[in-house]
TIKOL-350395 format. One record per atom (N, C-alpha, C): x, y, z; residue number from 1. Coordinates in Angstrom, 1 decimal. Example, Ala and Ser with C-alpha at 12.3 -4.5 7.8 and 13.67 -1.06 7.14 Angstrom:
2
- 13.2,-5.7,7.8,1
- 12.3,-4.5,7.8,1
- 13.2,-3.3,7.8,1
- 12.8,-2.2,7.1,2
- 13.7,-1.1,7.1,2
- 12.9,0.0,7.9,2
END
This chain:
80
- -12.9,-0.6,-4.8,1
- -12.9,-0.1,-3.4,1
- -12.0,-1.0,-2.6,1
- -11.3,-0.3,-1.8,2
- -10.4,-1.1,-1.0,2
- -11.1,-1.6,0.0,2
- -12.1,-1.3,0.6,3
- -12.4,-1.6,1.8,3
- -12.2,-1.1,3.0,3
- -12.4,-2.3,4.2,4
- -11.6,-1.5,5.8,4
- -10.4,-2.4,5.9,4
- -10.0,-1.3,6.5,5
- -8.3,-1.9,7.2,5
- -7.3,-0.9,7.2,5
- -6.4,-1.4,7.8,6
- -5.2,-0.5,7.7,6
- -4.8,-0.2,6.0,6
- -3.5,0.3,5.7,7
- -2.9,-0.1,4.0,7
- -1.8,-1.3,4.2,7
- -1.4,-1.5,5.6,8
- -0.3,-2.8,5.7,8
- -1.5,-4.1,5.5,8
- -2.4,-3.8,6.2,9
- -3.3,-4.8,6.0,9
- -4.3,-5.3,4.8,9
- -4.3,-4.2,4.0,10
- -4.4,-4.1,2.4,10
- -3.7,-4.7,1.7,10
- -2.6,-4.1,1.8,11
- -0.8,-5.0,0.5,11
- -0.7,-6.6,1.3,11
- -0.9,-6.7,2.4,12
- -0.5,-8.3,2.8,12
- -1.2,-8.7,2.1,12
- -3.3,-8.4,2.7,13
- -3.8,-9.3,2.2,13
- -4.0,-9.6,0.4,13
- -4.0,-8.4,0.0,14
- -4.1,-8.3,-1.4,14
- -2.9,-9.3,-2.1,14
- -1.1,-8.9,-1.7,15
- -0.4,-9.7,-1.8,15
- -0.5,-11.8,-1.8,15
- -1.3,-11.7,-0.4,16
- -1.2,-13.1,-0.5,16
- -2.8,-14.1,-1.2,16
- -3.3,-13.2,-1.9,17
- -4.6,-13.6,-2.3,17
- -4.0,-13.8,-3.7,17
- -3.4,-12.5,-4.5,18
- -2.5,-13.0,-5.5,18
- -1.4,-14.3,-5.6,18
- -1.6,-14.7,-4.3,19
- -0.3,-15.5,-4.3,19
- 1.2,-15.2,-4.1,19
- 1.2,-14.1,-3.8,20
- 3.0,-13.0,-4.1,20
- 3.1,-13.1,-2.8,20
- 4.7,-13.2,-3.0,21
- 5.3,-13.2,-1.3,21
- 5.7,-11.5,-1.4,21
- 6.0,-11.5,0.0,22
- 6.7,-10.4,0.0,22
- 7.6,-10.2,-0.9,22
- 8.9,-11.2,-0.7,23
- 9.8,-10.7,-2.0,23
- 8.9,-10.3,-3.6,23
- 8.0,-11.0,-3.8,24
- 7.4,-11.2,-4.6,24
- 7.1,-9.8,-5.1,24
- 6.8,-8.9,-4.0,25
- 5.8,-7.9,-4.1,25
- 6.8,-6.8,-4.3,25
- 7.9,-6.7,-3.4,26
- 9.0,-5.9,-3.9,26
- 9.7,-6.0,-5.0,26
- 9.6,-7.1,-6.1,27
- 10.6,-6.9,-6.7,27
- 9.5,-5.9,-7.5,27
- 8.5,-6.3,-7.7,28
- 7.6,-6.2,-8.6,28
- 7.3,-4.2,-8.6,28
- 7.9,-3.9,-7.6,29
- 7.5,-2.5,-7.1,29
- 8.7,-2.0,-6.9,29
- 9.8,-3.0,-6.9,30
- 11.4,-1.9,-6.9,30
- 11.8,-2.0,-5.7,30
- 11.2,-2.6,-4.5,31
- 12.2,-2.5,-3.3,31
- 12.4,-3.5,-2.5,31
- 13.1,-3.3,-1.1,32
- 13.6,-4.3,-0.5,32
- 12.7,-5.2,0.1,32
- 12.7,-6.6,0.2,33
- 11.6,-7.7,0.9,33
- 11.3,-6.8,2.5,33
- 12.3,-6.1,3.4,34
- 12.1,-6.2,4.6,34
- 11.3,-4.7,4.1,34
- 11.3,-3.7,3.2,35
- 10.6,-2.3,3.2,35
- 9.0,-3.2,3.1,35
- 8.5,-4.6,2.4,36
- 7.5,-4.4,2.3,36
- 7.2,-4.9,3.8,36
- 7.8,-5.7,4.4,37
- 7.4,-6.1,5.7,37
- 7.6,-4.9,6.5,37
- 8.2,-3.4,6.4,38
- 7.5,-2.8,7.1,38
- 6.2,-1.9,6.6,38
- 6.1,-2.3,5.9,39
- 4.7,-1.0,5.1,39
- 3.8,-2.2,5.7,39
- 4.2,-3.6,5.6,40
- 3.1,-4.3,5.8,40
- 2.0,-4.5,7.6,40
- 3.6,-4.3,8.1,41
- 3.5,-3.9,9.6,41
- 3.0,-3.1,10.4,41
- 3.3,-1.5,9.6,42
- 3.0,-0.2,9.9,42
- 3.8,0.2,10.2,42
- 5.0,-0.2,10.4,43
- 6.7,0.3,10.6,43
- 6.5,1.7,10.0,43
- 6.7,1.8,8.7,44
- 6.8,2.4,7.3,44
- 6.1,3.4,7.0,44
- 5.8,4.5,6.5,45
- 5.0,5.2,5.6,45
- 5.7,5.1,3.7,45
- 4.8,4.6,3.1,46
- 5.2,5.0,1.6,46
- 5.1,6.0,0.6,46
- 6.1,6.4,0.2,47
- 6.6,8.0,-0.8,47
- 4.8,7.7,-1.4,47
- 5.1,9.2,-2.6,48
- 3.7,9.0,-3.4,48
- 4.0,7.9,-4.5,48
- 5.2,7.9,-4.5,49
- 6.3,7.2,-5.7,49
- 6.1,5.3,-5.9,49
- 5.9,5.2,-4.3,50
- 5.8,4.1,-3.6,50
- 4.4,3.5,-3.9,50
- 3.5,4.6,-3.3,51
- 1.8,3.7,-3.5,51
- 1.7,3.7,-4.7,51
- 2.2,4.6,-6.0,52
- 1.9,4.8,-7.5,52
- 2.5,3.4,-7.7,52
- 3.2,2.9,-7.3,53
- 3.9,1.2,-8.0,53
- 3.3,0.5,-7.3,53
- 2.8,0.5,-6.2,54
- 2.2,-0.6,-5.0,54
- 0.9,-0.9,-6.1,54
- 0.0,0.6,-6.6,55
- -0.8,0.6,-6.7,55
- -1.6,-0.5,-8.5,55
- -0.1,0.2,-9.4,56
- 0.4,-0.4,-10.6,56
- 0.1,-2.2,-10.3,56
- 1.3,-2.3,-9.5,57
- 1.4,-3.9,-9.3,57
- 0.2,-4.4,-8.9,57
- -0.4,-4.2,-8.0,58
- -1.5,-4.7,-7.5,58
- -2.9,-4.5,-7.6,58
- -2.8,-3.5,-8.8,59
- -4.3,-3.6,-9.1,59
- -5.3,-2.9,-8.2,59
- -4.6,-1.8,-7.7,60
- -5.4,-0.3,-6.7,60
- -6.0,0.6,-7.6,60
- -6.3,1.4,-7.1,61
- -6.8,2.7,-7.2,61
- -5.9,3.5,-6.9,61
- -4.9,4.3,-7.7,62
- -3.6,4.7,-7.1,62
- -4.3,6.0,-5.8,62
- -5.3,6.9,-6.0,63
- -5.9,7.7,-4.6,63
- -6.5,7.2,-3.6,63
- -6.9,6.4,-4.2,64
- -7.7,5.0,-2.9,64
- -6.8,4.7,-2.2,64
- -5.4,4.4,-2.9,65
- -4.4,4.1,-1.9,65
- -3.3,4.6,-1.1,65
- -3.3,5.9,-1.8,66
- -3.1,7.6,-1.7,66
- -3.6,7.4,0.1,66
- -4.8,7.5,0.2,67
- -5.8,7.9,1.1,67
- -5.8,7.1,2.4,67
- -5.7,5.6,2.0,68
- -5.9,4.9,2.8,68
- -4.0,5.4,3.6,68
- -3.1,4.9,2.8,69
- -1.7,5.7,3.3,69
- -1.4,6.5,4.4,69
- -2.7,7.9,4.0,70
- -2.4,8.8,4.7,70
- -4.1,9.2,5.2,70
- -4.7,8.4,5.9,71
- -5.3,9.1,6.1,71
- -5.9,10.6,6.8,71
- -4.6,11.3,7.6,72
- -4.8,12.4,8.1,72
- -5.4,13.5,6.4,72
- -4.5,12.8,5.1,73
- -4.8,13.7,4.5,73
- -6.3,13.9,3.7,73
- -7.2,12.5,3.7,74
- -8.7,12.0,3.4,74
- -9.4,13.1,4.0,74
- -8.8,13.6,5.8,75
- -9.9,14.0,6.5,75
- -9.5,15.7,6.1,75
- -8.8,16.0,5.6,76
- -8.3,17.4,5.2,76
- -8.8,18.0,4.1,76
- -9.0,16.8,3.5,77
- -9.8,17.3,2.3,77
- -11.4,17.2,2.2,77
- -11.7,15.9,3.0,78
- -12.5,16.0,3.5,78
- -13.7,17.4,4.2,78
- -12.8,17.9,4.9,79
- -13.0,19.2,5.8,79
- -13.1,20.4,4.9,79
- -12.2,20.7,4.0,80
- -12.2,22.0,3.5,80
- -13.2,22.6,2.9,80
END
């Protein structure tokens, strides 16, 4: 389970508990140090493409993190 929080607040903390810098985290997932500093921010939204490797690297739940991502879409399915 992921827990509460944002998902920037997720990858940081997850990131720095691992020990991984940012750079760390992008290379590991394919992209640029400043894309994670904005996912980490909330600048950012991430592809599905994106949480599928966030999720790889770091040891998620790739719908867990699907969800947290987007939450509008949790409550949609939620609802139906």
């Amino acid at each position: 389970m992921l827990g509460r929080g944002t998902f920037g607040y997720v990858i940081r903390e997850s990131g720095g508990q691992a020990d991984l810098t940012q750079r760390e985290v992008a290379k590991r997932i394919g992209t640029s140090t400043p894309y994670v500093g904005h996912l980490e921010s909330g600048k950012r939204r991430p592809s599905e493409e994106v949480i599928s490797r966030i999720a790889g690297a770091l040891g998620f739940d790739r719908r867990e993190l699907f969800f947290l991502a987007n939450p509008k879409a949790k409550e949609l399915v939620n609802h139906s």
